[in-house]
Structure formats: C-alpha cells, structure tokens
TORGUPA-238398 format. One line per field, with one value per residue (C-alpha): residue number from 1; y, x, z. Coordinates in steps of 0.001 Angstrom, whole numbers. Each point is the difference from the previous one (the first is absolute). Last residue first. Example, Ala and Ser with C-alpha at 12.3 -4.5 7.8 and 13.67 -1.06 7.14 Angstrom:
2
n <- 2 1 $
c2 <- -1060 -3440 $
c1 <- 13670 -1370 $
c3 <- 7140 660 $
! end
This chain:
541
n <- 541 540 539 538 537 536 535 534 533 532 531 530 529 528 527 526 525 524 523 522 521 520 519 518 517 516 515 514 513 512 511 510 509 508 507 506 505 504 503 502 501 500 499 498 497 496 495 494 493 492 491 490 489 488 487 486 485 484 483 482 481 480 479 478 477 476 475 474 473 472 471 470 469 468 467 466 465 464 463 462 461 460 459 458 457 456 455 454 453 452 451 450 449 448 447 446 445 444 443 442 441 440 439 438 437 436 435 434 433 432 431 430 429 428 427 426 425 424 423 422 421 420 419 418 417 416 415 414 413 412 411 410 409 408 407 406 405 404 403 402 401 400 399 398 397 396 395 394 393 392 391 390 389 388 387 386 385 384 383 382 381 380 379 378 377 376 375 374 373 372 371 370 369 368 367 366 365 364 363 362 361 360 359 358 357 356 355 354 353 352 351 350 349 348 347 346 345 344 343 342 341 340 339 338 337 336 335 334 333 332 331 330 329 328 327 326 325 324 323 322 321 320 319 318 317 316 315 314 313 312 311 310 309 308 307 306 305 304 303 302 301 300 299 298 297 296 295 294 293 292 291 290 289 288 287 286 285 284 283 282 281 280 279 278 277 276 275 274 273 272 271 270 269 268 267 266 265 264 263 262 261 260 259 258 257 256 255 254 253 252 251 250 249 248 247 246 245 244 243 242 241 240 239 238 237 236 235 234 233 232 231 230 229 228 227 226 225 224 223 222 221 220 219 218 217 216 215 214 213 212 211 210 209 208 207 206 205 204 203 202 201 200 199 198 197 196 195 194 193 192 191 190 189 188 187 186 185 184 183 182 181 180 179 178 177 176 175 174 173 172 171 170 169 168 167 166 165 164 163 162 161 160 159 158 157 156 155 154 153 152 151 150 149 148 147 146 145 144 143 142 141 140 139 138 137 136 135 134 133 132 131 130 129 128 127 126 125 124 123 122 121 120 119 118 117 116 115 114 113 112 111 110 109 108 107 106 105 104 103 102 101 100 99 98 97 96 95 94 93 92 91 90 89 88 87 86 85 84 83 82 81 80 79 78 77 76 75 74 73 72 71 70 69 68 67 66 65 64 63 62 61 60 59 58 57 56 55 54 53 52 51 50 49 48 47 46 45 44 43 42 41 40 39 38 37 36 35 34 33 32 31 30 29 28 27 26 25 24 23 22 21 20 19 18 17 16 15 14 13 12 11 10 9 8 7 6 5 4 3 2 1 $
c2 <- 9765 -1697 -3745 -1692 -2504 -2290 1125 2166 -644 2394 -1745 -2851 -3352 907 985 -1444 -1786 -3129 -1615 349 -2286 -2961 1177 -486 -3741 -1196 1910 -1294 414 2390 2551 -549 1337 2710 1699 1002 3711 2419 2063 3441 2315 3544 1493 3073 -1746 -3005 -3387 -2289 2391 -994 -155 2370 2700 3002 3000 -2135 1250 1832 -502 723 -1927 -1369 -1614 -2510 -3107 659 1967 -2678 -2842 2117 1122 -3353 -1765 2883 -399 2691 1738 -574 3156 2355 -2474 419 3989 169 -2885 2073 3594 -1607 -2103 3196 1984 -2581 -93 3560 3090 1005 -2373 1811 -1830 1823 -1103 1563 -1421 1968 -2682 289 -1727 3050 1964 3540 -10 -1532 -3293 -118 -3201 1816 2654 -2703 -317 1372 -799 2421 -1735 2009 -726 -1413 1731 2814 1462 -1114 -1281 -900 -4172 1218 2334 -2123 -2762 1372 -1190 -3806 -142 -3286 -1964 -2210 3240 1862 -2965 163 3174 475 -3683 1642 3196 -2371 -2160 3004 2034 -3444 -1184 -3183 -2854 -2283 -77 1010 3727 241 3036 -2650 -2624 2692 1105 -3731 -644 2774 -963 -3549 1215 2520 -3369 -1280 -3024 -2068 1984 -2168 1228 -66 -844 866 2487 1654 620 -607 1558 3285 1475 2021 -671 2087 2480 2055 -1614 1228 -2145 -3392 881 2092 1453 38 -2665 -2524 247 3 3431 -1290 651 51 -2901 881 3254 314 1706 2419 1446 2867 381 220 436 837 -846 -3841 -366 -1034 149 -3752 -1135 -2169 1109 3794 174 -1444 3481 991 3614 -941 702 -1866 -2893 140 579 -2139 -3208 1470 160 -3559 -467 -2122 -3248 -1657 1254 -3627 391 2677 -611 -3740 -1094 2261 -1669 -3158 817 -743 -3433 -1404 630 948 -244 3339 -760 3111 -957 2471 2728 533 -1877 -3309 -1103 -1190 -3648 387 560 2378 2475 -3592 -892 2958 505 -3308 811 3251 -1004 -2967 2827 2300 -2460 1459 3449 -650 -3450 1209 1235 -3826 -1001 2421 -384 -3984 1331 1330 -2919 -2530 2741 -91 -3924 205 2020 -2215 -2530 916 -1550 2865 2122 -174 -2067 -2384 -3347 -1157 1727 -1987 -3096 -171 1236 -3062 -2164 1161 -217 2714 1203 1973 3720 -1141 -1908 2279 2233 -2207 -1421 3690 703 -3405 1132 3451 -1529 -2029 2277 2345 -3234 -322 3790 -222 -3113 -2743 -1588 -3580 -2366 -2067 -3786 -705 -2393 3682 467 590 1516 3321 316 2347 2622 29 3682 2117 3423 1125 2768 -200 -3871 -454 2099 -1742 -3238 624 2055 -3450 -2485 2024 -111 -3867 -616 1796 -2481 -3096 1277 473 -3327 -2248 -2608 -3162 -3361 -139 2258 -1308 -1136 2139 2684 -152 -260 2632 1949 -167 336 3070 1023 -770 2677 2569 426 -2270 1228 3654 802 -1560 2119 3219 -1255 -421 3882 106 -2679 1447 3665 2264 2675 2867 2480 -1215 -3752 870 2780 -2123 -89 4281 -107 3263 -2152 969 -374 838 239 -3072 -977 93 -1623 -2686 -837 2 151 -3175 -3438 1130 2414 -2197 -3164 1990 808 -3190 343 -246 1556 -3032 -1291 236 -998 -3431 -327 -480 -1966 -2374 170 -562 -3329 -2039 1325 -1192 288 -3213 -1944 1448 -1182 -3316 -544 63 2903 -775 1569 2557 3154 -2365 -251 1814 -2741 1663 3138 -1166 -3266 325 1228 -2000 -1573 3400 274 3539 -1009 477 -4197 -651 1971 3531 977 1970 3065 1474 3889 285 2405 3892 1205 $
c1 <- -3170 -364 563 1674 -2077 2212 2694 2672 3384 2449 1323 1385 -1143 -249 -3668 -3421 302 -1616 2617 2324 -2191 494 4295 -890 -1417 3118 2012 -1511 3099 1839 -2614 -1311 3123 775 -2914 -3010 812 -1750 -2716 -649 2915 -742 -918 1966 3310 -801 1341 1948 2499 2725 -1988 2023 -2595 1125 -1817 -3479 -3404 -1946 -3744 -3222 -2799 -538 1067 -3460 1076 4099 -1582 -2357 2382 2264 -2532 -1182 3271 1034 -2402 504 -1531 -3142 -1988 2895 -316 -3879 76 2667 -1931 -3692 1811 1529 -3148 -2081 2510 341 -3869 -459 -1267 -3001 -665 2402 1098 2118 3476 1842 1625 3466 2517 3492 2295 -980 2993 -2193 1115 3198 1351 2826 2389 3041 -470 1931 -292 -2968 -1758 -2908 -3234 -3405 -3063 -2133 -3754 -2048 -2790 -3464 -5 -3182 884 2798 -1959 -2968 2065 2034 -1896 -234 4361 -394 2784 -2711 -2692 1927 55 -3931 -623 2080 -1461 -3344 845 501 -2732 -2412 1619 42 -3647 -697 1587 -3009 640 3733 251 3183 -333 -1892 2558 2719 -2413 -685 3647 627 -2685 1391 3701 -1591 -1139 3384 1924 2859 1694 2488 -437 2390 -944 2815 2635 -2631 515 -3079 -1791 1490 3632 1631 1955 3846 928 2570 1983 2900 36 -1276 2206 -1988 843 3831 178 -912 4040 1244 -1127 -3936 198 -3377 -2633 -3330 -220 338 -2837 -552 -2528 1762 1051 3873 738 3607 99 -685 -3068 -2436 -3722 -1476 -2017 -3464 -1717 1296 -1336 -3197 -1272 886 1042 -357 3152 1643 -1499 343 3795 723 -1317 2540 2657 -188 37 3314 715 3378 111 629 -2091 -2336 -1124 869 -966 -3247 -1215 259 -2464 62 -1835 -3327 357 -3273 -1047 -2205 -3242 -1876 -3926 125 1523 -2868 -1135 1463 -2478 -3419 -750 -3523 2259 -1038 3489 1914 -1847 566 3678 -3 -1674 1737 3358 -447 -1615 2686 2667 3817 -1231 -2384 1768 1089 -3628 -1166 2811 -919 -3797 1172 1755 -2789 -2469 2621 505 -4257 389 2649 -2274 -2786 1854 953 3032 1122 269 4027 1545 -1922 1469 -2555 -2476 -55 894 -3068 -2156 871 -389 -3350 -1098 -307 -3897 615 1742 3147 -371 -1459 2698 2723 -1598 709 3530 923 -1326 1245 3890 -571 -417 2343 2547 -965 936 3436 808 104 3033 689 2339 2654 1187 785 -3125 -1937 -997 -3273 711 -963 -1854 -2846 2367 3844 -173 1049 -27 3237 -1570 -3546 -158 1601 -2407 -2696 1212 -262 -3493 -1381 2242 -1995 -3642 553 1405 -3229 -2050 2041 -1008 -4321 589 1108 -2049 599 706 3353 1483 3177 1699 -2504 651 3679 584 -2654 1865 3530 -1531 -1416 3522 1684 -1873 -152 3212 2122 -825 -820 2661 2782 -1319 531 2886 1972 284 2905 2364 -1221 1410 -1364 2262 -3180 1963 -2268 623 3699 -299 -703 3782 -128 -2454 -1898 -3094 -3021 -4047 -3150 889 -1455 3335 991 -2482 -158 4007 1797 -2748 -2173 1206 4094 -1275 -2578 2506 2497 -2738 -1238 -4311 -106 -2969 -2306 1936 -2265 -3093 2124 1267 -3682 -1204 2966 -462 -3535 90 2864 -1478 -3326 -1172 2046 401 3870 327 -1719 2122 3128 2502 3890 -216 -2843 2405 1359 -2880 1811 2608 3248 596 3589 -933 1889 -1201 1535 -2949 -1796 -3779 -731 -3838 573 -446 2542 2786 1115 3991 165 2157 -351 839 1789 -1380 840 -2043 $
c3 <- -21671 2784 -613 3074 906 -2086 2105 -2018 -441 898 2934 -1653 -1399 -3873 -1224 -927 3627 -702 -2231 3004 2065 -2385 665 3557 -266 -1406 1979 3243 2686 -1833 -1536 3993 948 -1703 769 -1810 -1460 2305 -1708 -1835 1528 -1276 -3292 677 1088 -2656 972 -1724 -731 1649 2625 2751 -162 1947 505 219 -613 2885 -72 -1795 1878 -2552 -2617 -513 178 1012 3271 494 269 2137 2596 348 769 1934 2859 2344 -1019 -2229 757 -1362 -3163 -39 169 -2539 -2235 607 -1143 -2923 -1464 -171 -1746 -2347 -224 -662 2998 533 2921 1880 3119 2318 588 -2858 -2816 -982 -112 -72 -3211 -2310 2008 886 3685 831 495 1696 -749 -1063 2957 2231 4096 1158 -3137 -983 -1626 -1362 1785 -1729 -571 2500 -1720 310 3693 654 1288 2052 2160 18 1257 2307 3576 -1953 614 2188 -2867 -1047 598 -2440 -2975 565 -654 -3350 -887 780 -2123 -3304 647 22 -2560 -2328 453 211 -1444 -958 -3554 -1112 -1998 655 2123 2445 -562 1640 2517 1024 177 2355 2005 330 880 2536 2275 250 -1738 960 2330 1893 3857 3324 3364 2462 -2350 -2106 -3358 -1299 3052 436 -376 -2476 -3024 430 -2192 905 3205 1835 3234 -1924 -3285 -2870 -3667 367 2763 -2699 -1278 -3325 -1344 -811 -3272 -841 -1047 2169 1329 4090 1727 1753 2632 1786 3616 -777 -3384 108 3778 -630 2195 -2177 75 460 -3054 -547 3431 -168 -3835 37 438 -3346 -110 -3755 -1272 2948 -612 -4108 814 2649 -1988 -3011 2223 1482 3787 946 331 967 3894 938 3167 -977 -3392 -723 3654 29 -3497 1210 2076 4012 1666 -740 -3852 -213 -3748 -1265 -1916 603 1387 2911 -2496 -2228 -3060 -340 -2667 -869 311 -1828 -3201 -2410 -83 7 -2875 -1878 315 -1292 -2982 -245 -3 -2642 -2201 562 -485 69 1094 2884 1151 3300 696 -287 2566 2545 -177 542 3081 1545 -822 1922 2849 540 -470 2831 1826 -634 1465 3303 1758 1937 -3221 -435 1973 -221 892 2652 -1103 -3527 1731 1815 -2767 -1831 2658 638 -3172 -2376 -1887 -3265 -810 914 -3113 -2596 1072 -496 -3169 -1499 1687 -1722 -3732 372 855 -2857 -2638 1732 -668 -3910 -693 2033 -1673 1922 1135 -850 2353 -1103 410 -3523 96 1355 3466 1449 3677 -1147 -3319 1104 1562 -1395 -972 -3176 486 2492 2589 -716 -424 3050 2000 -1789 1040 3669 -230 -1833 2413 2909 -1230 -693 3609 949 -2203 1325 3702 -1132 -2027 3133 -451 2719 -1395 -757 2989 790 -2772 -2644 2273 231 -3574 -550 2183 -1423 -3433 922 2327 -3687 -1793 2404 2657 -2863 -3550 1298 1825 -2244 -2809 1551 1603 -3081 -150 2462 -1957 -3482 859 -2651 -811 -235 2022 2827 -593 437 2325 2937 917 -28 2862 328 -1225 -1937 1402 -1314 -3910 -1103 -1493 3759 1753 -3344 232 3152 2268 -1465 363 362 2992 1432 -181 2285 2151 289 159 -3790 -1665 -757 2834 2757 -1686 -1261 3504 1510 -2819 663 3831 170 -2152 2056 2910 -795 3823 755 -3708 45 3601 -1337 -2923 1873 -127 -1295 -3366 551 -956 -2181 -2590 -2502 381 -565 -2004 -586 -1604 -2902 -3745 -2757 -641 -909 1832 202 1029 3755 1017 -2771 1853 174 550 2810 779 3208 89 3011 2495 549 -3114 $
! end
C-alpha cells in the first residue's frame, strides 16, 4: 500500500449520518462542483460518467484500495493468493485490522449506492422528462453484486435502507437473510426490464458508459439472470426451499445466461489492473500454497498462466506457493523478492498492465452452478456430467488451454498435490494428512452426493480465479475445495484454526459513526461480531 489511506468521515448524503461527523468527504458531487448544467447536460456527461465509474469500481480500480477492498482479506482467505509480507500478517494471522477492512464497506456505500443517488439527482435535474429505466436497471444490477460482496464478507448490509435515516440520525442494516431477499427481487425486475423496448436516450447512455457489454441490454439481463442463479445456490443449506424456487426461475427464464466466454462479464479497467500493481510492483502478493497444490496435482494446464515458476535457487523452476499464516522470518525476501522470487501470479488479461479486467462472472461459473442444482435435484438444471465437463471446457478455453481438455477432463487418478516449503518443513503438508483432498478430475456418476459436490466446487473455485470474493464465499458454503488451515491464528480465540475464518467483523468505524443503528445489526448476526461467526448462509452441517 504505498498511498495514504484517506480517512473520511461520511455525511448525511452516504446514509452514516452522525452530527458530529465533519465535512471531510466533501461534496459528493464535487467532482462536478464548478461545471455548468449544460456541459453536464452535453452527451449526458453528468449521467455517463457515474455509471461509468460505478462499473469500474465494483472492484476498486486504486491499487491501494484493491488490496484493502479485496486482496488482503477474501484472495487470501480464499486460498488463491498469501503474502511474503510480514506487515500484512495481521489480517492473515487472523488479527483483524479494522482500518484496512473498512474499505470493503466504504466501496460499496459510495462507488454504488451513492453514485445511484448521484445519478438520479442529476437525471431528475437534467433529464426530468426523458426515461432512463434501461441505465437505472444496470445501476440496479451493480448496487445488487456491490452489496452482496459486502454481505459475504461482514453479514449485515446497509442496502434497502440507505439514505433513510433514523430521528437519532442512524442508518439500518439489513439482515443478511432480508438483504438476499432483496437483492433477488432487484436482479428480477432488472431482467424483466432490459428485457422491454429503451429509448434512444436510454440506450445512448448505456453505450456510452459500458464498460462492460458495450451497452447491450440483454447482456446485462443475461449477467442479471446469472447472478440471481448465484444467489439462489448460496442459500442451498440455510433455505432449501427459498434456494430452489429461485434457482428455478432463473433455470426457466427466456433470458438464459452468460454461457460461454463471449458473454463473461469482465470490467475493463481501460488502463493496467490493480491487481498487477499489488503483485508485481509492491511485490506484497504471492500465489497461495493450497491454489499451487491442486494445480500442480493435476498437471493442470492453467498452471503457467495463473503462476510464474520461481527463480529462488532452492526451488528454482518449480510451481510454489506460499502457505497462508506462517512465520514468515521477518523479512518478505524469505519466500520471494523481485530478483529471487517463489511464487509470483502470472500474467494475462486480468492482470494486464495496458487494459486490465475485474472478473465479475465467467461463462464456467454458470455451468458449474447448473451441475450443482442438477445433483440437487433442481427442475430445469440439466444434466450434472454434462454441465460439469462444460464448465471444465469452458474454464480452459478462458485461459486458451481448449487443446488439454480431454486430457484433463479423463483423468481418473491424479488428486492435490501434497505441499513442501522451501524455506520451513513446519508448514509441509504431507501425503496422508486428512486436510488434502483426494477427488479426482473425472466425473463418476457412481459416486455419492458429497463426493459429487467436492469435485464440481474444486473445479469451480480453480475456474473462479482470480476473483477471491467468490472463491471465498463458496469455499466457507460448501468447505471445499479442501485447503491449507492456518499455523498461526492470532484471534485470541475468536476464530477456529480448523474451522477457518467465517467473516470480517464490521469495522470500527461504522460501529462508531452509526452505533445506534450497528448494535440493531448485531441482533442479526446469531453470534458475537468476530471472525468466528457464521454468515447466515453459512449452514453446512
């Protein structure tokens, strides 16, 4: 993190609403401060840009904001990514740092929520008498997959009450439970929407400020579906029924989904990934052991475009990782500096240095999910094998591996790898420890549900990279893919070592600035405000 970590003090307009609060954050509007009406009216500037900004900051384009959004807590918990930093052992070692985590939240209520209100403001200025339902739809689709990033990493969001404050000047959350509710309800009129006739204007701004789909509707309804097939998977164990209704009507939809790799919904940056500048120029983020270890077990050919081999001369031209929550000796030369690296990400699209991506959602994520609802016995799903194998196929072609599909897709035998460390046998993990897997590649229809469930969640979370967000909300779902627990656990016992890290406690800062309205949210948690809580999605058994 080589910039200053601003700290702002929300106003009214973003729903935290304290009077003591200062006007540190400025006008939200100040970007357009000193620009007349008519500039702003000119080609809907004043509406392009907000929609525009709000796409590119679903995942933060700031690098420093990147790594406190996501990197530094669901990359790594996910088990993609660890760190051969010993200052960014605190949220690692499961010390959680409020100051870094606060950006989760922070993202969301200002580069979503407030940019809405932002452009209905404008529009309603500007624009009173023209329909814009098609734009506010899209904006809709992107406060949904906003929020439910939130909600996955801390539980209780501030979604359908924001900007309605209380008489003692706080702000609701809704429970975890009531906000997927709503999140289903707004992906669902977003579809029927972009579904109908747009004006001109409408579609006008929509291309203008895609920078996503080119400003085509039915692709955002096709993402809108997507995502709602997302949701009602997430809620498999905590509300079966509620799970496979929706499940249901996104599986009959005439919209369809995204459902091969010209259709992913991936956010062009339009200059390099903040991804890039946390990996290679701050050297902070490593390849994670456990993501190493299923890669390399499977002679996966993924492999050379998700990891570099290292060059450190103890493992020197080997794929490996670093294991989340070691020692890491003091100094993040021991596991990788830029000359004398051992687990460096690789290179490609989403981490490109020009035109870099966020991955929102890919093709393989919907045939995943539809092999999934298929062995659950959900009504239009398909057939498992057959979604199963094309998210296999699919995933390759994203990352221009199709020529090793049938190889990889028939292999009966090889499982996770097991885990050396260059540097410290305490972490190894050798084979026979219970915590590797041994699921297979291959389908086996012969096999039990369980069984079943693992090999699709291994093959989806491979598929997922490298979006962390995902890959850690359904690795704590359904536990797998089996990875790496901690060595050191520096919760004072908050947090289980072999249970894992559940959630991120919400930050000091918004228990301070809306206390009243936090300690509500605290009654929807079914469990103290710490790491070891679980979601309310979070019902395996």
């Amino acid at each position: 993190m080589k910039a200053n970590i601003l700290k702002v003090c929300f106003s009214l307009s973003l729903c935290i609403g304290l009077s003591s609060c200062t006007n540190d954050f400025g006008d939200i509007n100040s970007e357009y401060a000193n620009v007349t009406n008519e500039v702003l009216q000119a080609d809907f500037t004043g509406l392009v840009n907000r929609l525009n900004l709000a796409q590119r900051n679903i995942v933060y384009q700031t690098d420093y904001m990147y790594q406190l959004q996501n990197n530094l807590n669901a990359d790594f918990y996910s088990g993609y990514f660890s760190t051969a930093t010993g200052g960014w052992n605190w949220n690692n070692n499961y010390f959680m740092n409020s100051g870094w985590n606060e950006w989760i939240m922070k993202n969301q209520l200002e580069e979503s929520m407030q940019r809405y209100v932002d452009f209905e403001q404008t529009q309603k200025k500007l624009y009173a008498n023209v329909d814009f339902k098609g734009s506010y739809a899209v904006f809709n689709i992107i406060r949904v997959l906003s929020a439910a990033n939130v909600s996955d990493k801390h539980g209780p969001v501030i979604y359908s009450k924001f900007g309605q404050s209380n008489s003692d000047y706080s702000v609701d959350y809704d429970s975890q439970q009531d906000a997927y509710k709503y999140f289903i309800r707004d992906l669902s009129k977003a579809i029927e929407v972009l579904q109908s006739n747009l004006g001109v204007e409408d579609k006008t701004v929509l291309k203008k400020s895609d920078a996503t789909f080119n400003g085509e509707p039915l692709s955002w309804a096709k993402f809108a579906n997507s995502l709602k097939l997302r949701l009602a998977m997430r809620m498999s164990y905590v509300d079966p029924v509620g799970s496979k209704m929706y499940a249901e009507e996104a599986l009959s939809s005439p919209v369809g989904f995204i459902e091969n790799n010209a259709q992913n919904a991936a956010v062009r940056y339009g200059s390099l990934s903040p991804v890039y500048v946390v990996i290679y120029n701050y050297s902070d983020c490593k390849a994670g052991a456990s993501l190493t270890s299923y890669l390399n077990g499977y002679n996966d050919p993924r492999l050379p475009s998700y990891i570099t081999k290292a060059t450190d001369s103890d493992v020197a031209n080997q794929y490996i990782g670093v294991r989340l929550g070691i020692d890491l000796g003091g100094s993040k030369d021991r596991y990788g500096s830029f000359s004398n690296n051992i687990a460096q990400s690789a290179y490609g699209d989403y981490f490109s240095q020009t035109q870099g991506l966020a991955k929102l959602y890919t093709a393989a994520e919907t045939w995943f999910l539809k092999a999934e609802a298929a062995i659950r016995g959900y009504a239009g799903a398909g057939d498992a094998k057959t979604n199963y194998e094309r998210g296999v196929q699919t995933s390759l072609e994203e990352w221009g591996k199709s020529a090793a599909y049938n190889t990889y897709i028939n292999d009966a035998t090889s499982i996770q790898q097991a885990y050396v460390d260059p540097k410290n046998p305490t972490n190894n993990v050798n084979l026979g420890n219970p915590i590797l897997s041994t699921i297979t590649i291959q389908w086996n229809n012969g096999e039990n549900f369980e069984r079943k469930l693992e090999r699709i969640i291994t093959q989806k979370w491979i598929s997922l990279y490298p979006n962390g967000s995902e890959a850690w909300a359904e690795q704590r779902r359904t536990g797998y893919p089996k990875i790496f627990p901690n060595i050191i656990n520096n919760s004072q016992g908050t947090i289980s070592t072999q249970g894992f890290i559940r959630r991120i406690p919400i930050p000091l800062k918004y228990r301070e600035n809306n206390g009243p309205g936090y300690q509500r949210a605290l009654q929807t948690l079914n469990g103290p405000d710490t790491g070891g809580t679980k979601l309310w999605w979070d019902k395996k058994p």
